[in-house]
C-alpha positions in Angstrom: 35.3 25.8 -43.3 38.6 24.4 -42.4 40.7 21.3 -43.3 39.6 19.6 -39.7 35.7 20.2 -40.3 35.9 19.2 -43.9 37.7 16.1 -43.4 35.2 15.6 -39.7 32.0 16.0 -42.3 33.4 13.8 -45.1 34.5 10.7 -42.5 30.8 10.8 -40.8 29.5 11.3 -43.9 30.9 7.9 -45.0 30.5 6.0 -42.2 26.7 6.6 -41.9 26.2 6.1 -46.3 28.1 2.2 -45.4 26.5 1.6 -42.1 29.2 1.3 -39.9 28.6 2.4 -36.1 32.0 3.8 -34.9 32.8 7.4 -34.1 34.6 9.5 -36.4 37.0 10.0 -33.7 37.6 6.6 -33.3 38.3 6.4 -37.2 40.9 9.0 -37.3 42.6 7.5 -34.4 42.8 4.4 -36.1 44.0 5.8 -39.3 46.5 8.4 -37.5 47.8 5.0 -35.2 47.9 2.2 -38.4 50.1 5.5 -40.7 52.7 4.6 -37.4 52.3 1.3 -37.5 53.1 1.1 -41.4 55.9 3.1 -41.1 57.3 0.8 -38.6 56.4 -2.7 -39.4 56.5 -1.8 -43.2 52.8 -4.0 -43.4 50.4 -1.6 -45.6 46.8 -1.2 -43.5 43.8 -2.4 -44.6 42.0 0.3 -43.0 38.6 -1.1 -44.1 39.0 -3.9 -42.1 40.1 -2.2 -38.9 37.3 0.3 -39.2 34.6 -2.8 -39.5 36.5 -6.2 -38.7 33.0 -8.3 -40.0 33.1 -6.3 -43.1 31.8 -7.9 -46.3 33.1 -5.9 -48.7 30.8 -7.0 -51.8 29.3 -4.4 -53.8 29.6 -0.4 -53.5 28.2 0.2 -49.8 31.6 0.6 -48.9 33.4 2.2 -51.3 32.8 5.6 -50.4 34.2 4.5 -46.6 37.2 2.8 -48.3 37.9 6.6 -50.1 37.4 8.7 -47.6 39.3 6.1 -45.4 42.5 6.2 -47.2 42.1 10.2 -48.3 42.5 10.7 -44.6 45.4 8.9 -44.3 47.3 10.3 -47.0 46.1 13.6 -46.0 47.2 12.7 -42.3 50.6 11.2 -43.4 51.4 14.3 -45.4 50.5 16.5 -42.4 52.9 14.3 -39.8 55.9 14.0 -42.5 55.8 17.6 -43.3 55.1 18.5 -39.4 52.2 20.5 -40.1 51.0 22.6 -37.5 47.2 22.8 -38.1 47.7 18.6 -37.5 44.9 17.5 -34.8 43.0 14.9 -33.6 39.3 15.0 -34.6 37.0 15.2 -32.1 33.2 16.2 -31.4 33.2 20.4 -31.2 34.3 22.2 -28.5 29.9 22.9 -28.6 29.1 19.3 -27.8 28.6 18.1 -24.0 31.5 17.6 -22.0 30.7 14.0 -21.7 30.6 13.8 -25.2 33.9 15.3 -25.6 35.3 13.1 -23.1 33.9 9.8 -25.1 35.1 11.5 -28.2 38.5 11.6 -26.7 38.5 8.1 -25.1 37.4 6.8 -28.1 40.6 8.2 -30.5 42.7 7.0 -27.7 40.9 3.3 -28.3 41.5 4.0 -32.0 45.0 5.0 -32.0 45.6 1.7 -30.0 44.4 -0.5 -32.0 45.4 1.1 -35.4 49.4 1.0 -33.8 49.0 -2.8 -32.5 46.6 -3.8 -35.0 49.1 -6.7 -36.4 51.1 -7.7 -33.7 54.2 -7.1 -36.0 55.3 -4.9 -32.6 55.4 -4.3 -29.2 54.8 -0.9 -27.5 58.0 -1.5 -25.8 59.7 -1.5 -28.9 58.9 1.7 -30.0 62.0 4.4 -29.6 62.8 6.5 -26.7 59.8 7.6 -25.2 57.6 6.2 -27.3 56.7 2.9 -25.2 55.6 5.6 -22.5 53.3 7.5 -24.6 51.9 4.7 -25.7 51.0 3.4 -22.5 49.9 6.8 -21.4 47.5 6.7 -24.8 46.1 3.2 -23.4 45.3 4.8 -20.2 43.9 7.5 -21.3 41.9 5.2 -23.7 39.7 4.4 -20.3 39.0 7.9 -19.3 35.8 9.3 -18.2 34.3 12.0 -16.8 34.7 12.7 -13.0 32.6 14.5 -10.3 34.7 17.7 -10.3 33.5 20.9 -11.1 33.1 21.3 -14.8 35.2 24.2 -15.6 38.2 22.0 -13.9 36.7 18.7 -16.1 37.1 20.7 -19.2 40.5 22.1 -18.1 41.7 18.8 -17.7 40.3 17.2 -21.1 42.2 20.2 -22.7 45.4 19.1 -21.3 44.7 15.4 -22.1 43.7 16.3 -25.7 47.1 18.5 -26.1 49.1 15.1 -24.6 48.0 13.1 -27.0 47.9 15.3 -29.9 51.9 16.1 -29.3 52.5 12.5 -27.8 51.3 10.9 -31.1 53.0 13.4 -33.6 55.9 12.5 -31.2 55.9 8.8 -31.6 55.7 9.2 -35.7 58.5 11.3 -35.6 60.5 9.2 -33.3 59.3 5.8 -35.6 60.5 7.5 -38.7 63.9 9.2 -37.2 64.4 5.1 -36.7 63.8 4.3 -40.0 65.9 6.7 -41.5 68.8 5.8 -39.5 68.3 2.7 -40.2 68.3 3.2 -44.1 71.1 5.3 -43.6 69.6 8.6 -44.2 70.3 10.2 -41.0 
């Protein structure tokens, strides 16, 4: 088992012990968008609260989420800081449906979103360089679905999309924290 399936196992895992009906995908691109967002805006995340905005957080139903929640983005941050190669989005298996795949995708683009822009403490237009166009790329994206090609082509093309975003996003961290260190005088 690798780093990827472990950390896929121990998010579902969580999110079906507390209840909460999003997809793991989803979750990761939250977390991987909100480390961005922190690093930008300085704002810690309350990750809890992005994952399930009505959450009540009485009792222990969500503690387990809140751990697993905030081991994946320590884990996460630790891969982008370092710039770990084996760094990816999680997504349902390469076994699963291609419309699954697809929503799986979609939904970490949805994710990703709204963990970046989650407190309005920024634009997308103010992120560096390229970044704004990423960004906007990632919100398209966000609304993707499966078309009426042949499948082969379909699968060629989520492939590509995956590899955008994967890259696009490690892109935009790197290009957020190049700022900050410039910034702090660090360069």
């Amino acid at each position: 088992m690798n780093n990827a399936v472990d950390l896929y196992t121990l998010i579902e895992t969580s999110l079906a012990s507390s209840g909460v009906e999003i997809s793991v995908s989803e979750v990761h691109g939250i977390v991987v968008g909100a480390l961005t967002n922190h690093l930008k805006s300085g704002i810690t995340p309350d990750l809890l609260k992005l994952v399930e905005p009505r959450l009540d957080p009485v009792g222990d139903r969500f503690k387990h989420l809140h751990e697993s929640l905030y081991h994946t983005y320590r884990h996460t941050s630790q891969q982008l800081l370092e710039g770990q190669s084996d760094f990816d989005l999680l997504l349902p298996s390469q076994d699963e449906a291609l419309q699954e795949r697809v929503d799986g995708l979609a939904c970490w683009a949805r994710g990703y979103v709204l963990g970046l822009l989650y407190n309005d403490a920024f634009g997308v237009d103010q992120l560096p360089d390229s970044g704004a166009e990423i960004a906007r790329d990632i919100m398209q994206i966000a609304e993707v679905d499966t078309g009426e090609g042949d499948e082969n082509e379909e699968d060629w093309a989520l492939a590509e999309l995956h590899e955008y975003i994967k890259v696009g996003t490690q892109l935009i961290f790197e290009l957020v924290y190049s700022e900050k260190q410039v910034e702090s005088g660090k360069s």
